[in-house]
C-alpha positions as CSV (number, residue, x, y, z in Angstrom):
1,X,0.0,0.0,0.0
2,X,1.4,3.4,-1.0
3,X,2.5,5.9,1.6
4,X,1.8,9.5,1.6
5,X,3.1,12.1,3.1
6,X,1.0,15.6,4.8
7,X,1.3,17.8,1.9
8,X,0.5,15.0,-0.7
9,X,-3.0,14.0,1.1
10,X,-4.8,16.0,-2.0
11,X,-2.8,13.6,-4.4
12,X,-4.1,10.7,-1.8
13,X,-7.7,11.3,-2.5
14,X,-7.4,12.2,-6.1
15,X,-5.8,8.5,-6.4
16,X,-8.5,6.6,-4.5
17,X,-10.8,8.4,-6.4
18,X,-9.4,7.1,-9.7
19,X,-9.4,3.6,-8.1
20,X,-12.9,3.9,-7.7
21,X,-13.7,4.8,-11.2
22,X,-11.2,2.0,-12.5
23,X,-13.3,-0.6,-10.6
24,X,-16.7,0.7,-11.6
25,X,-15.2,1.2,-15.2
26,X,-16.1,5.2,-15.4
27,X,-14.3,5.8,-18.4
28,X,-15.3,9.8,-17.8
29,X,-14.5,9.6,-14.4
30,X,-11.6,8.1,-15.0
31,X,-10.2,10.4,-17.2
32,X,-11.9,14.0,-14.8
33,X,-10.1,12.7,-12.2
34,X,-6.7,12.0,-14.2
35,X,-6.4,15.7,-14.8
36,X,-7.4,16.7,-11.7
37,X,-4.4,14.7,-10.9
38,X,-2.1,16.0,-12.8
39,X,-3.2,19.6,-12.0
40,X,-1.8,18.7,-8.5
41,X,0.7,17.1,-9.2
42,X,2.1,19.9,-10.6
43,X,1.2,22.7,-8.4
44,X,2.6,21.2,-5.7
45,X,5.5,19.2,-6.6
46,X,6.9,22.8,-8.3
47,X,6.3,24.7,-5.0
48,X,8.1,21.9,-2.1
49,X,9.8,23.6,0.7
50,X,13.2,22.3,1.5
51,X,12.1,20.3,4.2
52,X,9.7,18.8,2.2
53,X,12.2,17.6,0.0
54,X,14.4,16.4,2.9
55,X,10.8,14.4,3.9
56,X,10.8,12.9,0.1
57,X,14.2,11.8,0.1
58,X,13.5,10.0,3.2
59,X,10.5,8.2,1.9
60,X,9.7,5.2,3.2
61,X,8.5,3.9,-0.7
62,X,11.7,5.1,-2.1
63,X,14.0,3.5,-4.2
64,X,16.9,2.2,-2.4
65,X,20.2,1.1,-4.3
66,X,19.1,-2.6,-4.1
67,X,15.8,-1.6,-5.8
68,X,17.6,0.2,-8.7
69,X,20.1,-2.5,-9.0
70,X,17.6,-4.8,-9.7
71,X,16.0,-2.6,-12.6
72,X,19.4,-1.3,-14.4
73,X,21.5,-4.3,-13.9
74,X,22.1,-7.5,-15.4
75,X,23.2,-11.1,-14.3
76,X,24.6,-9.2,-11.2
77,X,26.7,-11.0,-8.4
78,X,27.2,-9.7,-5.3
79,X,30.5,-9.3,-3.6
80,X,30.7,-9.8,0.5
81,X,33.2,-8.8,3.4
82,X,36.4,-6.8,3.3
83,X,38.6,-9.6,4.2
84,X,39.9,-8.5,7.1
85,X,36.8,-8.2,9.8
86,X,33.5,-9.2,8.6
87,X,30.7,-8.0,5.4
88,X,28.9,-5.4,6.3
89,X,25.2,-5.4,4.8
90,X,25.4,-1.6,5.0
91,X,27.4,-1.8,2.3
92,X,25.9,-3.5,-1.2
93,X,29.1,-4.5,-3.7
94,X,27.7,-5.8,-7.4
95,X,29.3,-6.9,-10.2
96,X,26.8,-7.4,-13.5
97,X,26.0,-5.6,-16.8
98,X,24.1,-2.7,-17.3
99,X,23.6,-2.1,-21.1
100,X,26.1,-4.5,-21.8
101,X,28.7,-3.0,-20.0
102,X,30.4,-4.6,-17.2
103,X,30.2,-2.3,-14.3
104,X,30.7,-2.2,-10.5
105,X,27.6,-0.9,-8.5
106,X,28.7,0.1,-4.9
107,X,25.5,1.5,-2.4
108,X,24.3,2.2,0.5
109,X,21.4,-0.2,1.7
110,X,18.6,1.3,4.1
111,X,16.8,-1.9,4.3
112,X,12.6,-2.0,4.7
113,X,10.8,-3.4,7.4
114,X,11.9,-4.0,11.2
115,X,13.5,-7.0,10.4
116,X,15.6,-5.6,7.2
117,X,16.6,-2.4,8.9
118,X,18.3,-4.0,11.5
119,X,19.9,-6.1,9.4
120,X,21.1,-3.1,7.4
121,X,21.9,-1.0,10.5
122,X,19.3,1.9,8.9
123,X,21.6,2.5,6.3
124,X,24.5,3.7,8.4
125,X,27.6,1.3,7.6
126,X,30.8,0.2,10.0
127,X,34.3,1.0,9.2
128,X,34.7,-2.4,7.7
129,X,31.6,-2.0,4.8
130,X,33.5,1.3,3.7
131,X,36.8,-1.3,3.6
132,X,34.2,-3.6,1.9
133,X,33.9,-0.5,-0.6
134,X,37.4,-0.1,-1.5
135,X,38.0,-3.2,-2.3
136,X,35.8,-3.7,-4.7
137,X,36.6,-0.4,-6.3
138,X,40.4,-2.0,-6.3
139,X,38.9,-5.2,-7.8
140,X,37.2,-3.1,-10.3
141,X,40.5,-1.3,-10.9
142,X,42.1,-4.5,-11.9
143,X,39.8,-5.4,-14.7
144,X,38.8,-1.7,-15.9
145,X,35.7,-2.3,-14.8
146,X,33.7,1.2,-14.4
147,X,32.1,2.1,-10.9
148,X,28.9,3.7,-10.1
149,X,28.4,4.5,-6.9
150,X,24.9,5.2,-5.1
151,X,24.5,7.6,-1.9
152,X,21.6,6.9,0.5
153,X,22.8,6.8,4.1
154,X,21.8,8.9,7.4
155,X,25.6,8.7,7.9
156,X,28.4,6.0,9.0
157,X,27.3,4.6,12.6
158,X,28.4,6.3,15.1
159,X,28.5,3.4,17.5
160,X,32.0,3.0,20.2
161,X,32.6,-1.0,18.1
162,X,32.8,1.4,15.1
163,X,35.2,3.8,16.4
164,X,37.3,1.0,17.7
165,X,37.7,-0.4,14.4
166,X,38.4,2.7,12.8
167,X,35.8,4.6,11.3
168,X,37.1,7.8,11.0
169,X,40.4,6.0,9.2
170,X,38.3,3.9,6.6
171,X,36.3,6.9,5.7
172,X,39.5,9.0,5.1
173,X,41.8,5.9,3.6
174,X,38.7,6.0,0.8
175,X,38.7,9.4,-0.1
176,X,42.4,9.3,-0.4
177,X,42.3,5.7,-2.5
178,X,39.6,7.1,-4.7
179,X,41.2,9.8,-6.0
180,X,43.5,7.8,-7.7
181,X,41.1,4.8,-8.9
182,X,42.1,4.5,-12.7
183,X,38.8,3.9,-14.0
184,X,35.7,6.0,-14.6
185,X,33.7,7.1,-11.0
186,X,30.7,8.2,-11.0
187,X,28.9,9.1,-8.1
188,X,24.9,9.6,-7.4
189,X,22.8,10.7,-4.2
190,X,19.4,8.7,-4.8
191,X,18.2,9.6,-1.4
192,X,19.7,10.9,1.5
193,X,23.3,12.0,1.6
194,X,24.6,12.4,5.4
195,X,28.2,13.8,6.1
196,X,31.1,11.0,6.2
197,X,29.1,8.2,5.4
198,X,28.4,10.3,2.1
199,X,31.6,11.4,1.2
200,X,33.3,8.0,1.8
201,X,31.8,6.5,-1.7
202,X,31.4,10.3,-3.0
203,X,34.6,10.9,-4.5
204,X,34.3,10.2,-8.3
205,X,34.9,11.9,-11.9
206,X,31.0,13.0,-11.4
207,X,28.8,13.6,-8.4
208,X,25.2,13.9,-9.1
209,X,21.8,14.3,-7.2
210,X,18.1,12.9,-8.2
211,X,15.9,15.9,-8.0
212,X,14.7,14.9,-3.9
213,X,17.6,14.0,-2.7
214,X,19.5,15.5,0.3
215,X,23.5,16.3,0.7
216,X,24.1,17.8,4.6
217,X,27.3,17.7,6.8
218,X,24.7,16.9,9.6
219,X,20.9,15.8,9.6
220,X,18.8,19.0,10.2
221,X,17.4,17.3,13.4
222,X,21.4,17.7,14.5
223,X,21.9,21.3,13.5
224,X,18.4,22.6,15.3
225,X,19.8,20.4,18.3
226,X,23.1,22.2,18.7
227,X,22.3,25.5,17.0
228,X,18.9,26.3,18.8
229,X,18.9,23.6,21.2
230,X,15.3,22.6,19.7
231,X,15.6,19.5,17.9
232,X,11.7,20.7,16.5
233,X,13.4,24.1,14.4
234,X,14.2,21.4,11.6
235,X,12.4,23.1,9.0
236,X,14.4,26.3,9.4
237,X,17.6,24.2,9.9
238,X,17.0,22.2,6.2
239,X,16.6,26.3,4.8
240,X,19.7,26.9,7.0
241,X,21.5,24.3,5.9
242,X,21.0,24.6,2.1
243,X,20.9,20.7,1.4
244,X,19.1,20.6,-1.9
245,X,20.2,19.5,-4.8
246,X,19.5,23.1,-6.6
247,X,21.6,24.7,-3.4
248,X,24.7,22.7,-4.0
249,X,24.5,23.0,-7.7
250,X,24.7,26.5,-7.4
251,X,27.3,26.3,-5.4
252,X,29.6,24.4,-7.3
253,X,29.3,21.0,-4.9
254,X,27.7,18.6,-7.0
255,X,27.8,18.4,-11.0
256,X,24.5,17.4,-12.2
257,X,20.8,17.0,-11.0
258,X,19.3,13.8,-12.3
259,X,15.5,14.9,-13.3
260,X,13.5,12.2,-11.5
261,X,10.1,12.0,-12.0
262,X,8.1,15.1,-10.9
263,X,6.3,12.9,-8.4
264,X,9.0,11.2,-7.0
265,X,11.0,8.1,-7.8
266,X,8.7,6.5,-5.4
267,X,5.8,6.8,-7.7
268,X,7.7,5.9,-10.8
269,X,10.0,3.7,-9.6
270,X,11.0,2.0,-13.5
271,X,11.4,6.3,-15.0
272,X,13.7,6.9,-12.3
273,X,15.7,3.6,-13.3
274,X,15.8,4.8,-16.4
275,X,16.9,8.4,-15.8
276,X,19.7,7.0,-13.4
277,X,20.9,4.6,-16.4
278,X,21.3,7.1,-18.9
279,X,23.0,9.7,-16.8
280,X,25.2,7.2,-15.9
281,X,25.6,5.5,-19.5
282,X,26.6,9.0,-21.6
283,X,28.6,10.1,-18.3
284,X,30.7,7.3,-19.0
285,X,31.1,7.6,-22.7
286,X,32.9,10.7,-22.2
287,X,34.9,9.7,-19.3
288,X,35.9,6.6,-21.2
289,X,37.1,8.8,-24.6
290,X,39.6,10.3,-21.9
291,X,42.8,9.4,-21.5
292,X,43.2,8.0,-18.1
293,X,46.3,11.1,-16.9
294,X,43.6,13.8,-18.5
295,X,41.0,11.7,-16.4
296,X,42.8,12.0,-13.1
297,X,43.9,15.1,-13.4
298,X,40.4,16.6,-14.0
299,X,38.8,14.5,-11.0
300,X,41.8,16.4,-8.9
301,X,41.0,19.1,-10.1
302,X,37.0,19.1,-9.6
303,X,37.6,17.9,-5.8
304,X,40.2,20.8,-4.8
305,X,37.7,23.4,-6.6
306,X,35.3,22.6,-3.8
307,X,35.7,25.3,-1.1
308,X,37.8,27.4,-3.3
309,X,36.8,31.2,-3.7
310,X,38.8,34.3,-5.0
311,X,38.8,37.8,-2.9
């Protein structure tokens, strides 16, 4: 059963509506009702506050990375553990074929359901899935296999066995490793992108967004906390905080925004498959015509851009 959110109860009714003139076969109905829908759709999927978007990237119906691995990839195998502690379901590895092309999907699993969250610990992986992570971008290395990586996390867990093992160190030994990966990166934020859990399968030739996705050094629940001791303010702390997709685009953060559909990838789960493929499919043309110096050398140079401003 689909799951709607406070500002798309309008969009709820519409829907059951047209489910009631599908089942009494109301062709009229049917098709009244259709463009009522899409009236609203419209009006209020072009107006969404920031927090509402942070409340769409977060949706419970959303597309995780296993989700869109099923739909883009082909005779896909799964890669487990980091060889030196344990695997960390966090942490999905896949090697398959999408479009023909051997490729390396690394993502951040959320997991559905009581029983599959815990399993995925909410999306928030150990030191040892992020070690998971870069070995399979070195195995990928090895055989010039491309890697696309997909963003949805809360942020690595936080938990004392994970500091004990290193967190902070597997984070940073990836975003040092990946900047020298000799094969094409590219990088996506399908839902939510929080701080160091983000960044630590972030760095790549291109870093994109889907249209509701969120990038934040901190959850906006975090920043009201220490910034107006009022966990509550996290409305004004997702303005504050500028974690849209259009934000960071404009600042220079991220390269592209992936143009989901307007209803969310929720809704149209197969179009925002689709859109994901082909950014990632003509992203990779280009990076492949590179030489591989020329490639490095621009992915250098895109990550020490971020920050940089002139007087």
């Amino acid at each position: 059963m689909a799951t709607y959110l406070e500002f798309e109860k309008k969009i709820e009714q519409l829907q059951n509506d047209i489910d009631s003139a599908r089942a009494r076969d109301d062709q009229y109905a049917l098709e009244s009702f259709q463009k009522d829908l899409d009236k609203e759709v419209s009006k209020t999927f072009k107006s969404l506050s920031d927090y509402q978007k942070l409340q769409l990237a977060r949706h419970p119906d959303r597309p995780y990375a296993l989700d869109y691995i099923r739909l883009i990839m082909k005779d896909y195998y799964e890669i487990h553990g980091d060889r030196a502690f344990r695997d960390d379901p966090a942490i999905l590895c896949y090697l398959g074929y999408i479009d023909g092309q051997k490729t390396m999907i690394i993502g951040e699993q959320k997991g559905r359901g009581t029983k599959h969250k815990l399993k995925r610990n909410f999306g928030m992986p150990n030191p040892e899935g992020y070690r998971k992570a870069l070995r399979a971008v070195r195995l990928a290395e090895k055989f010039n296999i491309p890697v696309l990586m997909l963003i949805d996390t809360p942020g690595a867990y936080p938990g004392l066995g994970a500091e004990e093992r290193g967190q902070s160190e597997a984070i940073a030994k990836n975003l040092f490793e990946f900047t020298s990966v000799k094969v094409p990166m590219i990088s996506v934020v399908i839902g939510e992108g929080g701080s160091g859990g983000a960044l630590a399968i972030g760095v790549a030739d291109k870093l994109a967004m889907m249209r509701y996705s969120v990038f934040s050094v901190i959850s906006p629940e975090g920043c009201a906390a220490i910034l107006w001791n009022d966990p509550k303010k996290v409305e004004q702390a997702s303005s504050a905080l500028k974690i849209t997709p259009s934000d960071l685009l404009e600042h220079g953060l991220v390269d592209d925004v992936l143009d989901e559909p307007l209803i969310g990838a929720h809704r149209e789960k197969q179009k925002a498959a689709e859109v994901l493929k082909t950014y990632f499919m003509e992203n990779l043309k280009a990076l492949q015509a590179m030489p591989v110096d020329e490639m490095l050398e621009a992915r250098y140079k895109r990550l020490t851009s971020i920050g940089a401003f002139a007087e």
